[in-house]
mmCIF entry with sequence, helices, sheets and N, C-alpha, C, O atoms, coordinates in Angstrom:
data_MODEL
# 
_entry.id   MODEL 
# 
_entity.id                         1 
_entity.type                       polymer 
_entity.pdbx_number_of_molecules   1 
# 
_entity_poly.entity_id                      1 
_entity_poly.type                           'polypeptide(L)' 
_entity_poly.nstd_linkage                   no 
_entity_poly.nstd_monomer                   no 
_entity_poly.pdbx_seq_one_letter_code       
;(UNK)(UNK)(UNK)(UNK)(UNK)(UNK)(UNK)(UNK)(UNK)(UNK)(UNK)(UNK)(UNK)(UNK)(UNK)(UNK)
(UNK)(UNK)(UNK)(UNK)(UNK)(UNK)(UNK)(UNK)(UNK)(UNK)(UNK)(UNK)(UNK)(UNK)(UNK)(UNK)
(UNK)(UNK)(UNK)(UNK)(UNK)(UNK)(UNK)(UNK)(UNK)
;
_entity_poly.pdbx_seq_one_letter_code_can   XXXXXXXXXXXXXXXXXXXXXXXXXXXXXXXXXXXXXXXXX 
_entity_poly.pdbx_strand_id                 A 
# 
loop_
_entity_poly_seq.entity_id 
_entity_poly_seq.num 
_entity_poly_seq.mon_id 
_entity_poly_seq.hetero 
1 1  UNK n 
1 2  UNK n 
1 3  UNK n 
1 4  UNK n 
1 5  UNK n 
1 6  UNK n 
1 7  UNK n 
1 8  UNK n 
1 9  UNK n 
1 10 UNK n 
1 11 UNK n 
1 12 UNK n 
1 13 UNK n 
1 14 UNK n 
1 15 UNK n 
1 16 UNK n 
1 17 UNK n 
1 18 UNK n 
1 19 UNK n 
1 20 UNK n 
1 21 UNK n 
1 22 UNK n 
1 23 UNK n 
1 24 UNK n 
1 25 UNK n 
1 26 UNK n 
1 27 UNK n 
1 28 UNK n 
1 29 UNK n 
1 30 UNK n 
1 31 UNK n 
1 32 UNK n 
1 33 UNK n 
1 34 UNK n 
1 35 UNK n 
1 36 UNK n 
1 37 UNK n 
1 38 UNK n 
1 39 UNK n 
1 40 UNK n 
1 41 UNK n 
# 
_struct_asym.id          A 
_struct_asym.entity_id   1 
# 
loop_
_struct_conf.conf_type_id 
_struct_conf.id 
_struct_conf.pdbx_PDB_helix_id 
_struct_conf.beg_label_comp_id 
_struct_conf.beg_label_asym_id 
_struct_conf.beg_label_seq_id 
_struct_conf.pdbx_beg_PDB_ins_code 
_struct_conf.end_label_comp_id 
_struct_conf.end_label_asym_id 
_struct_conf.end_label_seq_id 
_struct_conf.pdbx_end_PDB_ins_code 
_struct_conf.beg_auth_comp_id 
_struct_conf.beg_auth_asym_id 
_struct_conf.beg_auth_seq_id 
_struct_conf.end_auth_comp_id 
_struct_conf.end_auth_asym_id 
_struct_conf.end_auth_seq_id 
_struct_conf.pdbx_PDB_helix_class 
_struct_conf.details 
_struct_conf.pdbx_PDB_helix_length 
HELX_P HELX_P1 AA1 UNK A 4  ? UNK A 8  ? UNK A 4  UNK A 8  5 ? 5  
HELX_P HELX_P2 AA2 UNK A 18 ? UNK A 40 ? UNK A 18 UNK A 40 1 ? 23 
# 
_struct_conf_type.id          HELX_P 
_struct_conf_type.criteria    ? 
_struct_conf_type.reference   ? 
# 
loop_
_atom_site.group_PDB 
_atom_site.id 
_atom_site.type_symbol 
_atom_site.label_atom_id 
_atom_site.label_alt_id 
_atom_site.label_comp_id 
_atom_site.label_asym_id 
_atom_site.label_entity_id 
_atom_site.label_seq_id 
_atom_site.pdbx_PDB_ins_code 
_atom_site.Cartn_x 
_atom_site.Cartn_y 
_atom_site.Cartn_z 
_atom_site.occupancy 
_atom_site.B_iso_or_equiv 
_atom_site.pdbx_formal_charge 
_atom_site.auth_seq_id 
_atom_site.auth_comp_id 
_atom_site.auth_asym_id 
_atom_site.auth_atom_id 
_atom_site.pdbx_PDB_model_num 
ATOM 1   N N  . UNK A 1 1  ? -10.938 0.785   0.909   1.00 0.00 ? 1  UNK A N  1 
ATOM 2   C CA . UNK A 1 1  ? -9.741  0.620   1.733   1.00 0.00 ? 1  UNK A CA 1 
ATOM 3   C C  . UNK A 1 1  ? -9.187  -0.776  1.502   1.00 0.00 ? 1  UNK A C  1 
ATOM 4   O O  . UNK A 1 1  ? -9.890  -1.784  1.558   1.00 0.00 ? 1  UNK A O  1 
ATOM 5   N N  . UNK A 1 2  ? -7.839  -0.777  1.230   1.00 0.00 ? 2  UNK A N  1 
ATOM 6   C CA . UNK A 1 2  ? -6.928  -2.138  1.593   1.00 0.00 ? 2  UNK A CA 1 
ATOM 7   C C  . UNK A 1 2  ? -7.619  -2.841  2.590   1.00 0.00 ? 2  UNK A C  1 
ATOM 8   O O  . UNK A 1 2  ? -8.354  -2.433  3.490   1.00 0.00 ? 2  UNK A O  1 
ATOM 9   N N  . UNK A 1 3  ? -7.240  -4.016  2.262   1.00 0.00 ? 3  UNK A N  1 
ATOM 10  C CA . UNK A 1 3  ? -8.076  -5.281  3.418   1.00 0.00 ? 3  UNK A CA 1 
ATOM 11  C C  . UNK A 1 3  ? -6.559  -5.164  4.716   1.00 0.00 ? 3  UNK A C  1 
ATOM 12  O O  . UNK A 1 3  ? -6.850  -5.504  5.863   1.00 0.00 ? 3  UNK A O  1 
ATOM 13  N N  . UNK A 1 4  ? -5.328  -4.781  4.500   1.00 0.00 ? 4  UNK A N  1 
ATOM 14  C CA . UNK A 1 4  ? -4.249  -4.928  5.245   1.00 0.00 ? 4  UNK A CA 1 
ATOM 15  C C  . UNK A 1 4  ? -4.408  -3.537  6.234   1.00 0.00 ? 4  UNK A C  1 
ATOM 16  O O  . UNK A 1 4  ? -3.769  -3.367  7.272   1.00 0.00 ? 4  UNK A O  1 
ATOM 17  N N  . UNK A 1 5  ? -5.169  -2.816  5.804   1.00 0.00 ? 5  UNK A N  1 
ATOM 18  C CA . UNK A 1 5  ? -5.681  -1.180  6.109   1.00 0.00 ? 5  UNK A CA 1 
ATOM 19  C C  . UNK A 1 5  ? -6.120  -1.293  7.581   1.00 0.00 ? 5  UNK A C  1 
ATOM 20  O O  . UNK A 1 5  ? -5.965  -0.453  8.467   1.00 0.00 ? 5  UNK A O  1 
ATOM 21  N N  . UNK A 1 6  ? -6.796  -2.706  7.669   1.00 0.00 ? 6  UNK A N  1 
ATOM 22  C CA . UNK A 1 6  ? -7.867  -2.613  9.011   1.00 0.00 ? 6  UNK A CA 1 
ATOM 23  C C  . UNK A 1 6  ? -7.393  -3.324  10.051  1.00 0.00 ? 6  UNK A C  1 
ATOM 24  O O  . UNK A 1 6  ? -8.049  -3.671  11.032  1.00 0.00 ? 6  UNK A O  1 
ATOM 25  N N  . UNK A 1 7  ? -6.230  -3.546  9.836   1.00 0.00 ? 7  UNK A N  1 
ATOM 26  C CA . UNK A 1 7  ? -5.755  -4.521  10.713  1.00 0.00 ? 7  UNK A CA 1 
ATOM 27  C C  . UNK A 1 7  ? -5.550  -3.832  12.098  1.00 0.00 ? 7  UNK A C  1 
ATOM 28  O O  . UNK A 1 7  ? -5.562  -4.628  13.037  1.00 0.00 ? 7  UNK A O  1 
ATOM 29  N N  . UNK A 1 8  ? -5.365  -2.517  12.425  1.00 0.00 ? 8  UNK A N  1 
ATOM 30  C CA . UNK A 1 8  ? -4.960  -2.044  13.650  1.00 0.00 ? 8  UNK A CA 1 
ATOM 31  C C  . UNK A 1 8  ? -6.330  -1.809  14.462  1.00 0.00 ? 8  UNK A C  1 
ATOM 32  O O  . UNK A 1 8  ? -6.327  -1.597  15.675  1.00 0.00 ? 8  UNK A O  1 
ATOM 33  N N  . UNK A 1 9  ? -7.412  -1.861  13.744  1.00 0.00 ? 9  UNK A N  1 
ATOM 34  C CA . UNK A 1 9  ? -8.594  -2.109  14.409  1.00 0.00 ? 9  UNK A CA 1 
ATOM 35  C C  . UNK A 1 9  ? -9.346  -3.237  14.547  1.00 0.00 ? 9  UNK A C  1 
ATOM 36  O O  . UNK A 1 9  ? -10.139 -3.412  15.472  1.00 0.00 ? 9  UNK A O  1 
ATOM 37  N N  . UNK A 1 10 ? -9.027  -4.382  13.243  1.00 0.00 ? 10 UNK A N  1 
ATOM 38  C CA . UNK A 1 10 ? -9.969  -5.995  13.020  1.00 0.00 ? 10 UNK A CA 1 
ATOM 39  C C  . UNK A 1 10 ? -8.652  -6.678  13.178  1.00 0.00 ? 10 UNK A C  1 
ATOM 40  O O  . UNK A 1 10 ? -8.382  -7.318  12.162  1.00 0.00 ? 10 UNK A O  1 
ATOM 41  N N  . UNK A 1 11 ? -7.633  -6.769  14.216  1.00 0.00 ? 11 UNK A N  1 
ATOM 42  C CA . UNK A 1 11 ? -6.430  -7.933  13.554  1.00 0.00 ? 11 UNK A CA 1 
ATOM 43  C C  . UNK A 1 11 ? -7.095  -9.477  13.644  1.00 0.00 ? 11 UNK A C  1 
ATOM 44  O O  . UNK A 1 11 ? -6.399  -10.447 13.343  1.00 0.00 ? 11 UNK A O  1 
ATOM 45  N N  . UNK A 1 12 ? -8.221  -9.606  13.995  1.00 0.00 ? 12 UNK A N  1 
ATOM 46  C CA . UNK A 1 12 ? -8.602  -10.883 13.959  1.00 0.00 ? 12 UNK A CA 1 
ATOM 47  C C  . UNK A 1 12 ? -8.991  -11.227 12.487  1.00 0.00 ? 12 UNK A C  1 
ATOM 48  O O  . UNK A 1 12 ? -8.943  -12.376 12.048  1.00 0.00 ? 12 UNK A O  1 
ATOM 49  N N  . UNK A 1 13 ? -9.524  -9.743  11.494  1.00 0.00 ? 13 UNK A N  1 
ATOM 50  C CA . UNK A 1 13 ? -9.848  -10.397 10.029  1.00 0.00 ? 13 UNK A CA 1 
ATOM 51  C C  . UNK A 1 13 ? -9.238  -10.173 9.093   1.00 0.00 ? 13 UNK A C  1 
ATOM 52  O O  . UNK A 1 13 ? -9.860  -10.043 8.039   1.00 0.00 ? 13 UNK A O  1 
ATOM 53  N N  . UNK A 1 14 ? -7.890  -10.047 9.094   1.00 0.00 ? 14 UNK A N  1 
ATOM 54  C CA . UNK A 1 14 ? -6.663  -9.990  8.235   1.00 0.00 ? 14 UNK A CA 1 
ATOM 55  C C  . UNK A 1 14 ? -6.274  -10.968 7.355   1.00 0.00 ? 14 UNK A C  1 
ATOM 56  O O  . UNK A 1 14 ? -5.462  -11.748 7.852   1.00 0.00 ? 14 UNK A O  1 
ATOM 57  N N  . UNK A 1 15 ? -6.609  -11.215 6.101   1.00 0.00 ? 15 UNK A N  1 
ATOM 58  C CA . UNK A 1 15 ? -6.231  -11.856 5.528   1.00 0.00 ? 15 UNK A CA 1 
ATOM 59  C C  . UNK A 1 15 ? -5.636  -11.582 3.928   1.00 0.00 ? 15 UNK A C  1 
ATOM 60  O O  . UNK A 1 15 ? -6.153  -11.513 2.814   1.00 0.00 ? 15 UNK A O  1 
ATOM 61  N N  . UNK A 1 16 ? -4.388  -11.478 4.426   1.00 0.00 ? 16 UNK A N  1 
ATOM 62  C CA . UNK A 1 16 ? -3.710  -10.803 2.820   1.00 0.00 ? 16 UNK A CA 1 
ATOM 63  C C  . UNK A 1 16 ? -3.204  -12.419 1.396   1.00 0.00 ? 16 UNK A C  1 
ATOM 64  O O  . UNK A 1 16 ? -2.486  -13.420 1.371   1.00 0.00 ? 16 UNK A O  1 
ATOM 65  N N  . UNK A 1 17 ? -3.860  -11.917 0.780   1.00 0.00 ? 17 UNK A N  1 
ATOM 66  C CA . UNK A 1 17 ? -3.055  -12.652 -0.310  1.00 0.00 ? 17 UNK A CA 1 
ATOM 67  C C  . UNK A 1 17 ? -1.727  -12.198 -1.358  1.00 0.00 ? 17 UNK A C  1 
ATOM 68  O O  . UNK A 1 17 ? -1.502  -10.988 -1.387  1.00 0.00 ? 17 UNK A O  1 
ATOM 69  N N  . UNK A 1 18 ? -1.051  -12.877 -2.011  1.00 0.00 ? 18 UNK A N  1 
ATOM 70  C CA . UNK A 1 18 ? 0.265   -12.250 -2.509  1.00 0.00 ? 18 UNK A CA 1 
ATOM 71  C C  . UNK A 1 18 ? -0.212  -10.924 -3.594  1.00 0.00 ? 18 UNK A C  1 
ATOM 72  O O  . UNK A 1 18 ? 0.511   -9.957  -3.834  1.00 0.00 ? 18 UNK A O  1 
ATOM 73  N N  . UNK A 1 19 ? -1.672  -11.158 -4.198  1.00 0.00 ? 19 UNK A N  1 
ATOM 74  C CA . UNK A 1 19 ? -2.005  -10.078 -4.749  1.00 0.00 ? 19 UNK A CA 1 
ATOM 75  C C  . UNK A 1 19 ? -1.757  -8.385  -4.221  1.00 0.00 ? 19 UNK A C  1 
ATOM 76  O O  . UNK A 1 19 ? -1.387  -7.310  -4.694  1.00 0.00 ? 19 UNK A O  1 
ATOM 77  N N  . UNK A 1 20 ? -2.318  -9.080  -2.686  1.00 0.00 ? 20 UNK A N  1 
ATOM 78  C CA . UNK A 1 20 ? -2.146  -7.442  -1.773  1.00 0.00 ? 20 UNK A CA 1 
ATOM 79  C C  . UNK A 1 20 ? -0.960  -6.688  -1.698  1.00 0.00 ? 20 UNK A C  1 
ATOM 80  O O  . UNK A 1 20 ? -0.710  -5.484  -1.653  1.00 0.00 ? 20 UNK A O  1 
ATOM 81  N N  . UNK A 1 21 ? -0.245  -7.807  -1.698  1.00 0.00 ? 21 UNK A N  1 
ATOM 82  C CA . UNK A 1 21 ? 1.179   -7.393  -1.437  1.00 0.00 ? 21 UNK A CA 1 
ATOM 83  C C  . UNK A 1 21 ? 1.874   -6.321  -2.477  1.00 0.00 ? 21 UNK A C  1 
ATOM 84  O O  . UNK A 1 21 ? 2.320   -5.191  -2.274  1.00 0.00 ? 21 UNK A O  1 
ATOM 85  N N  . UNK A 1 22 ? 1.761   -7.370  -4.042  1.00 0.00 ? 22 UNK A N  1 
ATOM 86  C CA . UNK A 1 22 ? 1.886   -6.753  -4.884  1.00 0.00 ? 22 UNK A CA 1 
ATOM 87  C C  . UNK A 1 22 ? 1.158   -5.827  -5.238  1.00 0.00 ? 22 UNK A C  1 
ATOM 88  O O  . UNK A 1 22 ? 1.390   -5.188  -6.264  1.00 0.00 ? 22 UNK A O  1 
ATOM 89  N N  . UNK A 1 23 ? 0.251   -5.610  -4.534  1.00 0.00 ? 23 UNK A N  1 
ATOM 90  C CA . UNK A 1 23 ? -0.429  -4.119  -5.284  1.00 0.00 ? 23 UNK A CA 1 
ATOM 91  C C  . UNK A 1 23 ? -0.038  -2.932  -4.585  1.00 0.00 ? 23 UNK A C  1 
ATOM 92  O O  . UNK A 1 23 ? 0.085   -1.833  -5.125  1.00 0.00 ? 23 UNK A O  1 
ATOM 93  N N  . UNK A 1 24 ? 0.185   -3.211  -3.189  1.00 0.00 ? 24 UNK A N  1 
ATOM 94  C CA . UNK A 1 24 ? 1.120   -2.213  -2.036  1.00 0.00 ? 24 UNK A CA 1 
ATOM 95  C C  . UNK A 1 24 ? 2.099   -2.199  -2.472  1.00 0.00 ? 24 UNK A C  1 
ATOM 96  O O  . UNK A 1 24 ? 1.999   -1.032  -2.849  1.00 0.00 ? 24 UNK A O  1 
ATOM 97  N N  . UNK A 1 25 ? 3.141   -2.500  -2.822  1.00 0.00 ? 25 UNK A N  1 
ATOM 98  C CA . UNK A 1 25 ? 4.193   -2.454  -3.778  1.00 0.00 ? 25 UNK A CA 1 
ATOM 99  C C  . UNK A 1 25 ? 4.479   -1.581  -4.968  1.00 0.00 ? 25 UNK A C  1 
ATOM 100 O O  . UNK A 1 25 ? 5.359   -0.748  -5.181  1.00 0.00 ? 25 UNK A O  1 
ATOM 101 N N  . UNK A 1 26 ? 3.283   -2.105  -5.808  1.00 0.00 ? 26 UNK A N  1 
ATOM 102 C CA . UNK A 1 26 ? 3.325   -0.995  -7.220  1.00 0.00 ? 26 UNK A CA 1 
ATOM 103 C C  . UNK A 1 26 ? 2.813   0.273   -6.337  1.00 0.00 ? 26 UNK A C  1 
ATOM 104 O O  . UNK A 1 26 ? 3.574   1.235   -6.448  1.00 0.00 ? 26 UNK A O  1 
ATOM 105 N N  . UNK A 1 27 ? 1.691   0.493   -5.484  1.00 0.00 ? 27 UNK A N  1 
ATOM 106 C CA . UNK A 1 27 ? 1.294   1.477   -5.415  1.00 0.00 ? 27 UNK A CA 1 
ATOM 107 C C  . UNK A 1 27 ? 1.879   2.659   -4.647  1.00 0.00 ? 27 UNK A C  1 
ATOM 108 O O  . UNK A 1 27 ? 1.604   3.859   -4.680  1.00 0.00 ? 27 UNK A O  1 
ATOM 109 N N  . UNK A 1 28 ? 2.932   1.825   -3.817  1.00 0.00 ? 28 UNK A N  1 
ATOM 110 C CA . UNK A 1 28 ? 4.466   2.565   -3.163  1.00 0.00 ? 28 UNK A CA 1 
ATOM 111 C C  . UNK A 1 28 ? 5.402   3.315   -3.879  1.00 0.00 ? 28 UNK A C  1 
ATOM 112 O O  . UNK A 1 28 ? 5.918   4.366   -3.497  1.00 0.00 ? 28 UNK A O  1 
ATOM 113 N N  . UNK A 1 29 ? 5.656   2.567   -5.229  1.00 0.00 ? 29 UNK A N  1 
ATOM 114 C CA . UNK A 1 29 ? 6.551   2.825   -6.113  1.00 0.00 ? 29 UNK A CA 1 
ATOM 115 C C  . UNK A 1 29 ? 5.927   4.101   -6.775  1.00 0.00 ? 29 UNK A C  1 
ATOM 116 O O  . UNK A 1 29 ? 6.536   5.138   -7.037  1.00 0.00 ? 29 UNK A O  1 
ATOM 117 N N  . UNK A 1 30 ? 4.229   3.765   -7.060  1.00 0.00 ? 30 UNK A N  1 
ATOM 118 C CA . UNK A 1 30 ? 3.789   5.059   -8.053  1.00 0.00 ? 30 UNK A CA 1 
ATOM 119 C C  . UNK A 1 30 ? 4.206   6.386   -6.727  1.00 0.00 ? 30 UNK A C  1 
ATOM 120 O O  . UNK A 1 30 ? 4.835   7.416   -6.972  1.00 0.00 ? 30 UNK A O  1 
ATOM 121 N N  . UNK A 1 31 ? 3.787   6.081   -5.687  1.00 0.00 ? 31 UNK A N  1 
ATOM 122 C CA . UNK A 1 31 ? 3.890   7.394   -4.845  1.00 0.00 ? 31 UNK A CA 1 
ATOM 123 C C  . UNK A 1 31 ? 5.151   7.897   -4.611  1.00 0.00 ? 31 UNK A C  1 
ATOM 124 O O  . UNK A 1 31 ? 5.089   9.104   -4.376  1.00 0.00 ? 31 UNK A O  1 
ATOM 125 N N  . UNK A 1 32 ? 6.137   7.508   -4.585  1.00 0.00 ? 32 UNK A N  1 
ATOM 126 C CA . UNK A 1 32 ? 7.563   7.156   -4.745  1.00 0.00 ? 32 UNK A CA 1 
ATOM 127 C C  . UNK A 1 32 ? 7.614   8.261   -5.729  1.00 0.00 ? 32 UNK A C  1 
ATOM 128 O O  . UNK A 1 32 ? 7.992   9.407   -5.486  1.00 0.00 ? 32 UNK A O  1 
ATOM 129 N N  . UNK A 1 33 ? 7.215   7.824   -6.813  1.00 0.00 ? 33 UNK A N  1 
ATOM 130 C CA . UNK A 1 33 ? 7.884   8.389   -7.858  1.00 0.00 ? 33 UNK A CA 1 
ATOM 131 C C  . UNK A 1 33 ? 7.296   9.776   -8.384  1.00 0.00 ? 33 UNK A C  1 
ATOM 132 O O  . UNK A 1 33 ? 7.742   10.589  -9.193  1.00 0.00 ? 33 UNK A O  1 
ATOM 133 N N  . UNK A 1 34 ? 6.077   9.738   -7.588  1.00 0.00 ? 34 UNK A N  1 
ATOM 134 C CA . UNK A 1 34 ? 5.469   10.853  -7.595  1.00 0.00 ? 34 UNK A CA 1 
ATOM 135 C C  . UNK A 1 34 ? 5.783   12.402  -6.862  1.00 0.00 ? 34 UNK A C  1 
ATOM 136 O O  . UNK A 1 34 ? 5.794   13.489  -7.439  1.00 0.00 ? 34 UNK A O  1 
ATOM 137 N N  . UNK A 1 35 ? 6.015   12.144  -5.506  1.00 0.00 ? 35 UNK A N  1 
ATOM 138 C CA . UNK A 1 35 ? 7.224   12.436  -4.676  1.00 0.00 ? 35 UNK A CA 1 
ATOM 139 C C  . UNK A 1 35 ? 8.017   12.864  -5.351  1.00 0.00 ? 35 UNK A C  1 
ATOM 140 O O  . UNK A 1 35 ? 7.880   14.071  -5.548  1.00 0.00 ? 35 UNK A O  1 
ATOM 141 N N  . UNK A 1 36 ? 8.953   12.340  -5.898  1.00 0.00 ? 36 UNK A N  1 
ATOM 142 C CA . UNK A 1 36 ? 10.469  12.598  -6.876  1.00 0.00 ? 36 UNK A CA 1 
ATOM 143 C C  . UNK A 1 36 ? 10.040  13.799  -7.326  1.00 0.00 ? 36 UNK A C  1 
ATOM 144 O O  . UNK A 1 36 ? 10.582  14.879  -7.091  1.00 0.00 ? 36 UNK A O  1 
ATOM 145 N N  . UNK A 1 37 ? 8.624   13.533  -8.266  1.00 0.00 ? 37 UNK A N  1 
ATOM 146 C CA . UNK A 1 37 ? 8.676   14.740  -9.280  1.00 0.00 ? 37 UNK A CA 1 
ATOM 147 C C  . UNK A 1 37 ? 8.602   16.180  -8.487  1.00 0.00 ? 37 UNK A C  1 
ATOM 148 O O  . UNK A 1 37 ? 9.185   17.211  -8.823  1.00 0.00 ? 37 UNK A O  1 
ATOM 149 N N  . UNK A 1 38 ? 7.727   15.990  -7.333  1.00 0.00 ? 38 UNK A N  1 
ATOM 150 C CA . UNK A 1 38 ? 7.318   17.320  -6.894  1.00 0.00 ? 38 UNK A CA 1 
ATOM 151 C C  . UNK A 1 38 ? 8.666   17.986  -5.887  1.00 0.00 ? 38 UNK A C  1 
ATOM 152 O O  . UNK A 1 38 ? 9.003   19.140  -5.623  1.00 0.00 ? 38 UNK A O  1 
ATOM 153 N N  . UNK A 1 39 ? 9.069   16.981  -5.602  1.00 0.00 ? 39 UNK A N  1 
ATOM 154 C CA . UNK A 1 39 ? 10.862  17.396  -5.137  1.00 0.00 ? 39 UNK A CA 1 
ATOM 155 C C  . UNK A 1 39 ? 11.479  18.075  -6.010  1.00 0.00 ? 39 UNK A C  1 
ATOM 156 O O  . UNK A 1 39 ? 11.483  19.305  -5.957  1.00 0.00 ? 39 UNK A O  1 
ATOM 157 N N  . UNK A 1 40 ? 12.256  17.230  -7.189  1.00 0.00 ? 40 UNK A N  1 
ATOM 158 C CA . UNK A 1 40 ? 12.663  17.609  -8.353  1.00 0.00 ? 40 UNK A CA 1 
ATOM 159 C C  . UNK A 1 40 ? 12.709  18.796  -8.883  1.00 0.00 ? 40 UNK A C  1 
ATOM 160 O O  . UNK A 1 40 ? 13.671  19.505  -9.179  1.00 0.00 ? 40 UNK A O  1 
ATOM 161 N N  . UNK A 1 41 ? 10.921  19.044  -9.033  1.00 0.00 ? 41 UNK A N  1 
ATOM 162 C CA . UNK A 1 41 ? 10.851  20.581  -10.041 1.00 0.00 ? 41 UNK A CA 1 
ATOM 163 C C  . UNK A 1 41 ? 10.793  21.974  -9.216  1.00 0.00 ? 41 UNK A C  1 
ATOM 164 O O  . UNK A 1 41 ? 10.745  23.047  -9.818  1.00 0.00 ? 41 UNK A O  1 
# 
């Protein structure tokens, strides 16, 4: 699990770096686009 994942249960041990960010990001986009396809066809 994402370290940003646990926050609604640990918000005291939240600690994101810009890595996290960017990886929630790409990994938005892959689902995103994944989505599309199964819409699409």
């Amino acid at each position: 699990m994402a370290p940003y994942g646990i926050a609604v249960r640990y918000p005291n041990e939240l600690v994101l770096e810009e890595y996290h960010a960017e990886t929630a990001i790409r990994m938005a986009g892959e689902f995103v686009n994944w989505a599309k396809g199964i819409v699409e066809s």
